[in-house]
Residue, then its C-alpha position, 0 to 999 in steps of 0.5 A: x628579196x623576199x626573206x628581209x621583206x618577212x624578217x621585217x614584217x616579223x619585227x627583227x632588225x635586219x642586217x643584210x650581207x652581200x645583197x647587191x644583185x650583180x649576177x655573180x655570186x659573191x662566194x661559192x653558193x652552197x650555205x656551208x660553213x666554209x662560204x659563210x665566212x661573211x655573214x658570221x663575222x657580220x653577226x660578230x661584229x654586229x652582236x646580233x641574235x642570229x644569222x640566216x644563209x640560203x642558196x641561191x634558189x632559198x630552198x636550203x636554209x644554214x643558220x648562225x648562231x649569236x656567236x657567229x657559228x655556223x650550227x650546220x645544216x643538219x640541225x635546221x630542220x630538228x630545230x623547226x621540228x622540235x617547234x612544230x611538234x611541240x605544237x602538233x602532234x604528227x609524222x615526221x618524215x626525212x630522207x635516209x641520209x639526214x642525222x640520227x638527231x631527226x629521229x630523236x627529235x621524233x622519239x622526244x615527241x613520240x611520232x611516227x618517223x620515216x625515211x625516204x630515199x635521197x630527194x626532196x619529191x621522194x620525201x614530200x611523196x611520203x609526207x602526203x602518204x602519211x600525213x606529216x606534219x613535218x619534214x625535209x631533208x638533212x640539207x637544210x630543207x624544210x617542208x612544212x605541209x601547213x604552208x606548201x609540200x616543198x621545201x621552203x628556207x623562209x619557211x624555216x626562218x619563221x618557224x626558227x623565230x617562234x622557237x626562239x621567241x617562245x623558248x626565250x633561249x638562245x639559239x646555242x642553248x636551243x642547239x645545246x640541247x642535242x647530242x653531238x653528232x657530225x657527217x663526213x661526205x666522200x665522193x669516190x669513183x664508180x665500183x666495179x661489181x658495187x653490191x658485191x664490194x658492199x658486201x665485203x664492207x658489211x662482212x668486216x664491219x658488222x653493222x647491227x643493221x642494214x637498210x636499203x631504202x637508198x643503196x645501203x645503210x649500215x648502222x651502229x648503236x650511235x653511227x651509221x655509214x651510207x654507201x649508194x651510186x649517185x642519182x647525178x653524176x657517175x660516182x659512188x657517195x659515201x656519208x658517215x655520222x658518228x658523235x665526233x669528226x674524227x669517229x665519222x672520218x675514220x669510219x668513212x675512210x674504212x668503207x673506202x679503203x674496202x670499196x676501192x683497196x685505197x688507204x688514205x695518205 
């Protein structure tokens, strides 16, 4: 067990939640909200600093802040960005799925910035192209080329601790500082004729732009909505971000009432 070893060696006092090793998974093992029931209230209960989830092979890295509130996943790597680039100077590279927070964190430090397609090799491939410094996916990944061009969640709890310990603020202030943003996911069925029935999407919505990096990317002055065929399984995704659930909700529930003539009930 790795990651307790480090928050140790690093000076923390640490609280370990379901780490008996049984073979079997205590919860769902995605570090999404809903299965970090646990760990949230052990924070609570415990008036600790902060929390750190992992899956199970410690490549996506979920936080808690001193509350006991997930932050989500999205927000892991701006946060490890924010601490980087105050430090170095470079690229800053993600994959074209991951929150618009990203690009700001880019613009606050004024980098370059670049979006890959979905997929943790595309996004390490672009980091070594364009000699990043920092980088990852909206999942909760964090490559930091300095250590390894992988993603790392031990990685990302160092670099979230030297934030928090330079800053002297607390990880909900440290949040406090981004705009609000939230991603609603859909899974939908294969569409017949995919490009045509986007088509129609972008003939009703009229985003300002549409990027196809990864299917297609339809943005808006503080939104976007993605539409792309699954690399792992015969659906069709759809991702949508706006600054709060409801807008995020209802712009995604519009690309599916189009793609498939389904409205929701």
């Amino acid at each position: 067990m790795l990651i307790p070893k480090l928050l140790k060696r690093l000076g923390c006092e640490v609280i370990l939640v379901n780490d008996r090793i049984t073979g079997f998974f205590y919860h769902p093992p995605e570090p999404l909200p809903q299965n970090l029931v646990g760990i949230s209230d052990a924070v609570r209960d415990s008036d600790a600093d902060i929390g750190f989830a992992t899956d199970p092979d410690a490549d996506r890295l979920a936080i808690i802040d001193e509350a006991g509130n997930p932050i989500g996943e999205e927000l892991t790597l701006p946060l490890c960005a924010r601490y980087i680039l105050s430090k170095k100077k470079g690229a800053y590279v993600v994959n074209v799925s991951s929150s618009l927070v990203n690009r700001l964190v880019a613009e606050e430090f004024d980098v370059p910035f670049y979006q890959t397609k979905v997929g943790e090799i595309n996004v390490a491939s672009m980091m070594m192209m364009k000699s990043a410094v920092i980088g990852g996916e909206g999942n909760g990944g964090v490559i930091l080329p300095d250590s390894h061009i992988g993603r790392d969640a031990a990685v990302g709890i160092a670099l979230i601790l030297a934030l928090l310990a330079e800053g002297n603020r607390s990880l909900s202030e440290q949040v406090n500082d981004f705009p609000e943003y939230h991603i609603v996911k859909l899974k939908l069925p294969l569409v017949d004729n995919l490009p045509s029935a986007v088509e129609n999407v972008i003939q009703m919505l009229l985003p300002d732009n549409v990027d196809e990096i990864d299917g297609w990317k339809l943005e808006f002055h503080d939104r976007w909505v993605q539409i792309r065929a699954s690399n792992t399984e015969p659906i069709v995704r759809v991702y949508a971000e706006a600054p709060t659930v409801a807008e995020a909700e209802q712009m995604a529930d519009k690309v599916r009432e189009i793609l498939t003539g389904e409205k929701k009930i």
